[in-house]
N, C-alpha and C positions, 0 to 999 in steps of 0.2 A: 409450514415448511413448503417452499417453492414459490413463497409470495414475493411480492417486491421489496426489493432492501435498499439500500441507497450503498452501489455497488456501480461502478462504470460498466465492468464483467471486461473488460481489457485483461487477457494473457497469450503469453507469447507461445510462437508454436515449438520452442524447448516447451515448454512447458504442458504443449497439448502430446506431446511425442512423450516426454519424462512421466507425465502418469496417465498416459491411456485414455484421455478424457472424450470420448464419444464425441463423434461429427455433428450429431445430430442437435447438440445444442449451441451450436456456433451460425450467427444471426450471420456473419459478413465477417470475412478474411481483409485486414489488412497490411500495406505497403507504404502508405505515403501518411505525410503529417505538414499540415500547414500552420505555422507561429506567426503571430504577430506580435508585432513591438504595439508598447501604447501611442502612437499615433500613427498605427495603419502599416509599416512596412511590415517584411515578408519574408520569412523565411522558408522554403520549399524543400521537404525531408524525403528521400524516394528512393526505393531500393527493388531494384527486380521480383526478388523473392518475396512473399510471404512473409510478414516481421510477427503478426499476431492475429490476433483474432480475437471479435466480439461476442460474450455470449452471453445466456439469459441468466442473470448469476441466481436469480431465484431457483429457475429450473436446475441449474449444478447445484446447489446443496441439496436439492430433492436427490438427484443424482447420485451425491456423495455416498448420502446414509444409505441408500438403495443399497451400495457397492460394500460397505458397513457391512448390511445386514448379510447380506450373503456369506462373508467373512466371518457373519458368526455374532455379531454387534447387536443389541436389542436397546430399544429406548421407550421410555416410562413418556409419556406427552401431559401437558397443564400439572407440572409440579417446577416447582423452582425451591432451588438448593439457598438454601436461609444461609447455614455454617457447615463447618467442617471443624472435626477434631479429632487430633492425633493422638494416637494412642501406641501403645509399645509394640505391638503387634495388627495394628490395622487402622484404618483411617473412618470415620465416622461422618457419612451423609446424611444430615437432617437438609428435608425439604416440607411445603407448604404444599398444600392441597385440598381445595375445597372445603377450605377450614379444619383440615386436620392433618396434623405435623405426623412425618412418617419419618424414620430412620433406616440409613443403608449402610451396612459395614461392607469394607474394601481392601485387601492388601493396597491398592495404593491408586493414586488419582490423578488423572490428568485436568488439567485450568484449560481452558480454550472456553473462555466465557466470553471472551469478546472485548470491546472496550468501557473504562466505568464500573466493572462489576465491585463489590464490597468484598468480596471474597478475595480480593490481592490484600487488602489490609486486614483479615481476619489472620492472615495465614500470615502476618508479622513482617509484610515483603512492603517496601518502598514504592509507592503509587508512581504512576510514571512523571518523568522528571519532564517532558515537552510534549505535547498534543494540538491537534489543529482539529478545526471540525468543518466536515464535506457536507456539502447542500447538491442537492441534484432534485431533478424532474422530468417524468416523460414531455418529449414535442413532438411537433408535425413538422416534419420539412419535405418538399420537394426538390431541396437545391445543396443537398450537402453530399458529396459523395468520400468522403476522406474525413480522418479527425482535424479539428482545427482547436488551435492552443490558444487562450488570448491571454495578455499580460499587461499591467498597469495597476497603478493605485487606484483606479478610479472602477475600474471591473474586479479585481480580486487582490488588497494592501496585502501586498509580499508574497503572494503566490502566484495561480492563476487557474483560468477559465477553461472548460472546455465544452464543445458542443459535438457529439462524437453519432456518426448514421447505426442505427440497428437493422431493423425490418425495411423493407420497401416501405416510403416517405414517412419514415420514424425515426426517431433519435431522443438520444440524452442530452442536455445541456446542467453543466454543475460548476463548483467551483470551492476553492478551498480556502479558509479565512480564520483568524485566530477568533473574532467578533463581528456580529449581527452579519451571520452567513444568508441568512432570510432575504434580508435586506439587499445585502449586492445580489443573489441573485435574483430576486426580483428587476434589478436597474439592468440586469445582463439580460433578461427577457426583454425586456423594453427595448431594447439596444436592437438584440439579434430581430425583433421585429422589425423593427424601423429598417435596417439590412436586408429585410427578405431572407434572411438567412431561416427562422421560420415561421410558421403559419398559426398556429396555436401551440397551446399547452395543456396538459390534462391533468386531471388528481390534483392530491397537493405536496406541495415540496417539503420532501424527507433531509432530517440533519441529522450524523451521528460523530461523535470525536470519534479520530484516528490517532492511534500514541508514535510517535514521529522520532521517541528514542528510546529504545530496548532498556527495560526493569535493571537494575543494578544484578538480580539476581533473580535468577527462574529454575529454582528447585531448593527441594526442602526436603525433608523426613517423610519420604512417601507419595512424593508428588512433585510435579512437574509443571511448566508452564509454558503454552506452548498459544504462535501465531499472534492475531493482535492483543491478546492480554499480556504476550512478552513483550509487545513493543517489535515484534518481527515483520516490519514493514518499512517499505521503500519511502527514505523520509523525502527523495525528491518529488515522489508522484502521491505518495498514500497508498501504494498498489499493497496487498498483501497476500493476493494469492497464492502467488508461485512461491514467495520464500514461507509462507505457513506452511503450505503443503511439503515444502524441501525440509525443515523446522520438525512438521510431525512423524515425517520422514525415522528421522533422526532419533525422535523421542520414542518410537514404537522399536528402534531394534536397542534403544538401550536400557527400556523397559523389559524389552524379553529376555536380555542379559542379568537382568538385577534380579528378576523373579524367579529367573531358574536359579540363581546362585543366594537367592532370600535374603538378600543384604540389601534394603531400603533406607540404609543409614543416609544421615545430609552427604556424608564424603563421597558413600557412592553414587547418589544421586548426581553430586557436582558434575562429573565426567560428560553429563550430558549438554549442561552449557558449556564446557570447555569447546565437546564437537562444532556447535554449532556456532559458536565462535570462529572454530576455526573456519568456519566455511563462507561466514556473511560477517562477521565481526569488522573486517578492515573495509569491509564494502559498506555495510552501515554508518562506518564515521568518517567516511571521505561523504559520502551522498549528503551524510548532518551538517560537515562543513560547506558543501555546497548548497543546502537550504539555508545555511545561516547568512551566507554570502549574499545571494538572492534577495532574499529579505530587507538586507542593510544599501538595495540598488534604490535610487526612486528612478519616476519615470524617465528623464532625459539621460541618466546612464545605461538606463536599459538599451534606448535607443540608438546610445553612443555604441554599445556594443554589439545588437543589431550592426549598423555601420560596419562597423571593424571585423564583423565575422564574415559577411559580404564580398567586401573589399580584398581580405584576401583570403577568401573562399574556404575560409575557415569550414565552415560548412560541408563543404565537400572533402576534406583531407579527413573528417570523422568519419561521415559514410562510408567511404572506400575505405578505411581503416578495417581488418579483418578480426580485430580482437573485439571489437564495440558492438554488444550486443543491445538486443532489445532491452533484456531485462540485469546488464552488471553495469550501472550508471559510472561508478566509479571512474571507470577509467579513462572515460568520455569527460567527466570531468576535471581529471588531470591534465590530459592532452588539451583539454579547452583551456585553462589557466598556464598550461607551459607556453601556448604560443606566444613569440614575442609580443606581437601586436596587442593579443590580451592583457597582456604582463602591462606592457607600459598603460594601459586606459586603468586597468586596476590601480595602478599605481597613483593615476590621475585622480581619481576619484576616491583616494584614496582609504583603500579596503586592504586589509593586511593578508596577502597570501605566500608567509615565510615556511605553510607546510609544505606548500605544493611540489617545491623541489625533493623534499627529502624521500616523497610517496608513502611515507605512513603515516598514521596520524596515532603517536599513541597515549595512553589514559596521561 
């Protein structure tokens, strides 16, 4: 706990404000964002205030459970949980250790395993339906002071890259791929060398899948599922901090409602995906459709639209927009597909965006 994970540590300052997260772990406060199209133009992202902030994401889960324990939270270390089974009155934790299998009984369980774990198909629930997997690595830089985006089939097919400052002349460089993540980003080190952008690289590069669209179903007879094992993550970026934490939020005051009223049935249980539906549900599949979109661009429509956002300042009519925040993509990607000029290139290149107008997207 607190070691390195393959995490950007990118959250917004809702997010440092919404749950109290100590100054102390924030590497560099950001404001600006610079995008590139795959052949070099530029998009320039800037906003007075404070949009986010980097931090040590190893050091925040140390953090976390610290804040846990004080609250009352104790944890067992080097045992991993084999199965679970339910029973009529309480949930059943076998785990592994040191070669001997130990059992925990529990009125009832929260999932937040992560992504991958066997324990979403032990529990009879639908593995996730779409996942992408993040490559990252520590660098040297001396010449980045701001996140920079990069995009192209040739740096990251159907996503993209980033090279983002932490510490004084440190940084992350990562990037997000359905297949051989290793691989591009290795070609994206080579690249940001040959740029100057930077100077070395350290360790070795961390891969881990991110599930990119929420479980069909995150709750059962006694248990709950919560954060990237729900698939509770930003399928435009992979981020998942802030909507797990808003997610577990949710699942802690509905857990204290079920416990005091002892009714752990599936029905009661449901109520809690209802919540949190209601809260990220429509934002989650407006973002899905705009990763699908994305994906289905190659390079020279990227570029086209580069161009066209430019041209008429597309750009700027979302910044100054006051609803478009750091962290509700959504509707940033509305307003970017209403504009006419998008409308007609979309149309050009021909990519179907018949939800766009309607502003929902439903099952």
């Amino acid at each position: 706990m607190g070691g390195w994970v393959c995490c950007t540590g990118i959250i917004s300052q809702n997010c440092i404000n919404a749950f109290n997260i100590d100054s102390s772990l924030i590497q560099r406060n950001v404001n600006s964002a610079r995008v590139y199209s795959p052949s070099g133009k530029q998009i320039n992202l800037w906003r007075k205030e404070n949009q986010a902030a980097i931090i040590d994401r190893g050091q925040f889960d140390k953090y976390m459970a610290e804040r846990a324990q004080l609250a009352g939270a104790e944890y067992l270390f080097k045992k991993t949980v084999i199965d679970l089974t339910i029973e009529s009155d309480h949930i059943s934790v076998k785990t592994n250790s040191d070669d001997k299998r130990l059992e925990f009984k529990s009125r009832a369980a929260v999932i937040a395993v992560g992504f991958g774990s066997n324990l979403i198909k032990k529990l009879g629930l639908a593995p996730p339906a779409d996942f992408v997997i993040g490559a990252q690595i520590e660098v040297g830089s001396d010449h980045i002071s701001e996140i920079e985006v990069f995009t192209g089939n040739k740096v990251a097919p159907g996503f993209f890259a980033w090279l983002v400052p932490t510490l004084p002349h440190r940084g992350i460089a990562g990037l997000l791929s359905r297949k051989s993540p290793k691989e591009h980003l290795e070609k994206l080190l080579s690249l940001l060398e040959s740029m100057g952008k930077i100077n070395y690289n350290e360790g070795e590069i961390t891969c881990r899948g991110i599930t990119i669209k929420p479980l069909t179903k995150t709750y059962g007879q006694r248990f709950l599922v919560v954060g990237d094992a729900a698939g509770q993550v930003k399928p435009t970026t992979g981020g998942g901090i802030y909507f797990g934490l808003l997610s577990a939020r949710i699942a802690a005051r509905h857990l204290e409602k079920v416990l005091n009223e002892d009714n752990l049935s599936i029905k009661s249980m449901s109520s809690y995906q209802r919540e949190w539906k209601k809260d990220l549900g429509q934002e989650l599949k407006i973002c899905y459709w705009g990763r699908k979109l994305f994906e289905r661009l190659g390079d020279r429509n990227i570029d086209r639209i580069f161009d066209v956002t430019t041209a008429n300042a597309i750009d700027r009519v979302l910044l100054e927009a006051e609803d478009i925040s750091f962290d509700w993509h959504g509707k940033a990607i509305l307003k970017f597909a209403r504009e006419e000029a998008i409308t007609k290139s979309i149309k050009v290149i021909n990519i179907p965006f018949k939800f766009v107008k309607r502003g929902r997207f439903d099952d």
